[in-house]
C-alpha positions in Angstrom: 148.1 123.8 93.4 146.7 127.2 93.5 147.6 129.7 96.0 145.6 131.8 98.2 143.9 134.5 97.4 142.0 137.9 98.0 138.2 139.2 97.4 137.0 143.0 98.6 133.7 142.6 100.6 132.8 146.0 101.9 135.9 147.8 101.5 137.6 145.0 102.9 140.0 142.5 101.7 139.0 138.7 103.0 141.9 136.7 102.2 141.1 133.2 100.9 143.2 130.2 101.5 145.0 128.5 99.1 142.3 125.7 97.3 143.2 121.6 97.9 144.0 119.4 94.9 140.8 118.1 95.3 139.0 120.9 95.5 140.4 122.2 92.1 139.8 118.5 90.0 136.5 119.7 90.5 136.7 123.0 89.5 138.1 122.1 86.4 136.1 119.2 85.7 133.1 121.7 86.0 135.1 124.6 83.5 135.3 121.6 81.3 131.6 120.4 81.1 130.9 124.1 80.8 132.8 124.7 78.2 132.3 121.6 76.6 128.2 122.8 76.0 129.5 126.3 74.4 129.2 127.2 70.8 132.0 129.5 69.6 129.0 131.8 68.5 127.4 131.5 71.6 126.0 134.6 73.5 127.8 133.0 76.6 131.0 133.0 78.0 132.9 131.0 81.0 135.2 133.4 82.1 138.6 132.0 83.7 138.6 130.2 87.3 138.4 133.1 89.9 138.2 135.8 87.8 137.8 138.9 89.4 134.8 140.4 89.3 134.2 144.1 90.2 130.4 144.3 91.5 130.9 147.8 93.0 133.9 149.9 94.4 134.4 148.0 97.4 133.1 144.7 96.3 135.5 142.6 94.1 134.5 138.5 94.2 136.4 135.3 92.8 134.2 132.7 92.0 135.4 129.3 91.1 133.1 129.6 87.9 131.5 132.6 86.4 129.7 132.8 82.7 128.3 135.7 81.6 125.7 136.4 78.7 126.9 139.1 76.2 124.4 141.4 74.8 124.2 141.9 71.3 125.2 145.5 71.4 128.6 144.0 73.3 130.6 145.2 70.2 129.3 149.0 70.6 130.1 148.9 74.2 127.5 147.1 75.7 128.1 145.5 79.4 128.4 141.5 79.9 125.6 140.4 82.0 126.6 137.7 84.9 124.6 134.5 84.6 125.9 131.6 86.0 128.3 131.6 89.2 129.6 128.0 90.9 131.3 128.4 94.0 133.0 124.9 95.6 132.9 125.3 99.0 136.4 124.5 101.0 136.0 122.6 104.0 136.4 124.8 107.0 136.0 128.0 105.0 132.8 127.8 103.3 130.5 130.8 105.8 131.5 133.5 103.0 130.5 131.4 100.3 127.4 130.1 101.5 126.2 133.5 103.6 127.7 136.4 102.9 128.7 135.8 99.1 125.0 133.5 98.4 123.4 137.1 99.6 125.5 139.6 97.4 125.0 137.3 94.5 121.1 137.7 95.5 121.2 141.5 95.8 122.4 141.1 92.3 119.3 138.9 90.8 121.8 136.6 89.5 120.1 134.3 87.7 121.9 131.0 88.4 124.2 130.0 91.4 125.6 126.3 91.9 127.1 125.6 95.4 129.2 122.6 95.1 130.2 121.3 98.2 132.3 118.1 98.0 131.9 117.1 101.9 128.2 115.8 101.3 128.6 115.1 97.3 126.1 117.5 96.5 125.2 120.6 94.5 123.0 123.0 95.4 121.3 125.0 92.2 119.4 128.6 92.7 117.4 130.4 90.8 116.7 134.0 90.9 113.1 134.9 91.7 111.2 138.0 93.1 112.6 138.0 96.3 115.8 136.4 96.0 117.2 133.1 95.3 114.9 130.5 95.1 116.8 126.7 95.6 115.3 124.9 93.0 117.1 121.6 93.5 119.9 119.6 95.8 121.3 116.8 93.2 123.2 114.0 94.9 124.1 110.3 93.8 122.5 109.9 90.3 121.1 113.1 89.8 122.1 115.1 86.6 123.4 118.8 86.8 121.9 120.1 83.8 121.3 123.9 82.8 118.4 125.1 80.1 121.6 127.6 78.8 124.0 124.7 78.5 122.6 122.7 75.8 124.1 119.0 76.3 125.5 119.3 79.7 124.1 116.1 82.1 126.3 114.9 84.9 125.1 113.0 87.3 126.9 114.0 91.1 128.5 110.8 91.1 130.2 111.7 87.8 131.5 115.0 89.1 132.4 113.8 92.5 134.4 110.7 91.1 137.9 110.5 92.1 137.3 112.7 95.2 
């Protein structure tokens, strides 16, 4: 198991507590269908679990899953672009995640944003549109998790959630 660890959220560090067995199966299993749909040539990346990322000064955030698109000019010093971000919430702890986290990742136009929350078996999947994030679908039971991006990737909730 994982120990706890810290994000920066306004100059501020938010310590996070230490993630359940449970709560990392999943966050493996979804770094593994991921990375599973990924072409070594691919302008995509999955970035470690929790990888810090730097959004501004005071703002550094963990996410359970984080891939980012390179651009071509990535070799001449271009900057990875953040496109995907899954955050599994943690029973008890999830209000960062799902309000104050959800908004940042907004503020940013992420593109995509998975909330998987384990207590109700579901994911929630955002999109980025004018004004924010848009949720484009809650998948539970038989629905498939799929992503235009990740070319073969299809797992139904209950397939994610198995085991749990």
């Amino acid at each position: 198991m994982i120990e706890g660890y810290e994000e920066v959220i306004d100059g501020e560090v938010q310590p996070r507590r230490a993630p359940s067995a449970e709560h990392e199966l999943l966050v493996n299993r979804l770094h593994d269908l991921v990375g599973a749909t990924l072409s070594p040539n691919s302008a995509l990346r999955l970035l470690p679990p929790r990888s810090g990322l730097r959004l501004s000064e005071a703002v550094t955030l963990r996410p359970d899953l984080a891939v980012v698109r390179l651009p071509a000019e990535v070799e001449t010093g271009g900057t990875p672009q953040l496109y995907l971000v899954a955050e599994v919430l943690l029973a008890g702890d999830h209000h960062l995640d799902t309000v104050v986290k959800k908004q940042m990742w907004s503020d940013l136009k992420l593109p995509r944003l998975w909330m998987i929350d384990p207590r109700f078996l579901n994911v929630e999947v955002y999109g980025c549109g004018e004004y924010g994030f848009t949720l484009l679908q809650i998948l539970a039971n038989r629905d498939r998790l799929t992503d235009p991006f990740f070319t073969g990737l299809s797992c139904t909730m209950h397939e994610l959630f198995a085991e749990l």
